[in-house]
C-alpha positions in Angstrom: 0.0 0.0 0.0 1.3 3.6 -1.1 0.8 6.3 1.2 0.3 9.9 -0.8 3.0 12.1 -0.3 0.8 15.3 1.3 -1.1 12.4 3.9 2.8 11.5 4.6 4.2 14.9 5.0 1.2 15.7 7.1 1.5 12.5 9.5 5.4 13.3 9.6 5.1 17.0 10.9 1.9 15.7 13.4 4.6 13.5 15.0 7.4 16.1 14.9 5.1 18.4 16.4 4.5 15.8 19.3 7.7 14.9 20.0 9.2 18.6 19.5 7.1 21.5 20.5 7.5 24.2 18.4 10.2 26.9 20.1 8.8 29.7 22.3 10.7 32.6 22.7 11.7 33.2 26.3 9.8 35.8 28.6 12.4 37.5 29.5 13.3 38.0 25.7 10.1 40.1 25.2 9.7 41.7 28.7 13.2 42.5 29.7 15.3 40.8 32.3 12.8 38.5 35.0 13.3 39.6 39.1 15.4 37.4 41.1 13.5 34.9 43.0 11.0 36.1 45.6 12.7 34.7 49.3 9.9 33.1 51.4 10.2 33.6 54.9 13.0 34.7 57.4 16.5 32.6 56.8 16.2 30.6 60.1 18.6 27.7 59.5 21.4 29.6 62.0 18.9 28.7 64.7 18.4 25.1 63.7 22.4 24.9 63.4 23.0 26.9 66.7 20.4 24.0 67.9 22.0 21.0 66.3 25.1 22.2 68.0 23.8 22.2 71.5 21.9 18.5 70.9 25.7 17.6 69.6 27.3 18.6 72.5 24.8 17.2 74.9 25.1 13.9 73.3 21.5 14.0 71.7 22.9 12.9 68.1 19.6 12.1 66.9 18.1 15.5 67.9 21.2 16.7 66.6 21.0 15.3 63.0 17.0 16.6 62.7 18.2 19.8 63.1 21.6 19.8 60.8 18.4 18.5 58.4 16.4 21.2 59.0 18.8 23.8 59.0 19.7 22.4 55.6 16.6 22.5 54.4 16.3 26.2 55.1 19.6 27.3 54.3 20.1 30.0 51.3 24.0 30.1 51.6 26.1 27.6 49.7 28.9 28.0 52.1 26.6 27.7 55.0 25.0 24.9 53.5 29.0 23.2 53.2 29.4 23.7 56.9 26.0 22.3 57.6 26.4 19.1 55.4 30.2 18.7 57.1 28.8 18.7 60.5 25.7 16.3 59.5 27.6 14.2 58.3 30.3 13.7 61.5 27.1 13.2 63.2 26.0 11.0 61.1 29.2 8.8 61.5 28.6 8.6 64.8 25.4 7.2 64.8 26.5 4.8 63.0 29.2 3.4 64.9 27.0 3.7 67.8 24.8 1.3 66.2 
């Protein structure tokens, strides 16, 4: 069976059309430059870390690593966030050789 050539040009740009959605210019192209991202809230991982710390130091490890995880969780700093993942993780370590 011989397939017409429109029906086959037609069916071939249906399923390039499917597979590859045609190219929308980006919004900041035709509206200038986009704000930076709105920040939600007050930065409060220092007080989760500042918490962790004091669970860490009272021997409360598990306390301790729900607030490295929280405080990582709300951190916006990539350098804070480095000091919070080192610390989780000596935690961490210890909980599991205490296991």
């Amino acid at each position: 069976m011989k397939i017409p050539a429109s029906v086959f040009f037609i069916l071939i740009t249906g399923i390039f059309n499917f597979v590859a959605p045609p190219v929308v210019p980006a919004a900041e192209s035709a509206y200038g430059p986009l704000p930076p991202p709105a920040v939600s809230g007050p930065d409060i991982s220092e007080k989760f870390l500042e918490q962790a710390r004091e669970y860490r130091a009272a021997g409360r490890y598990e306390l301790a690593r729900q607030s490295y995880a929280q405080a990582l969780s709300t951190c916006r700093s990539n350098k804070e966030m480095a000091v919070i993942r080192h610390e989780m993780g000596g935690v961490e370590l210890l909980l599991r050789t205490m296991r």
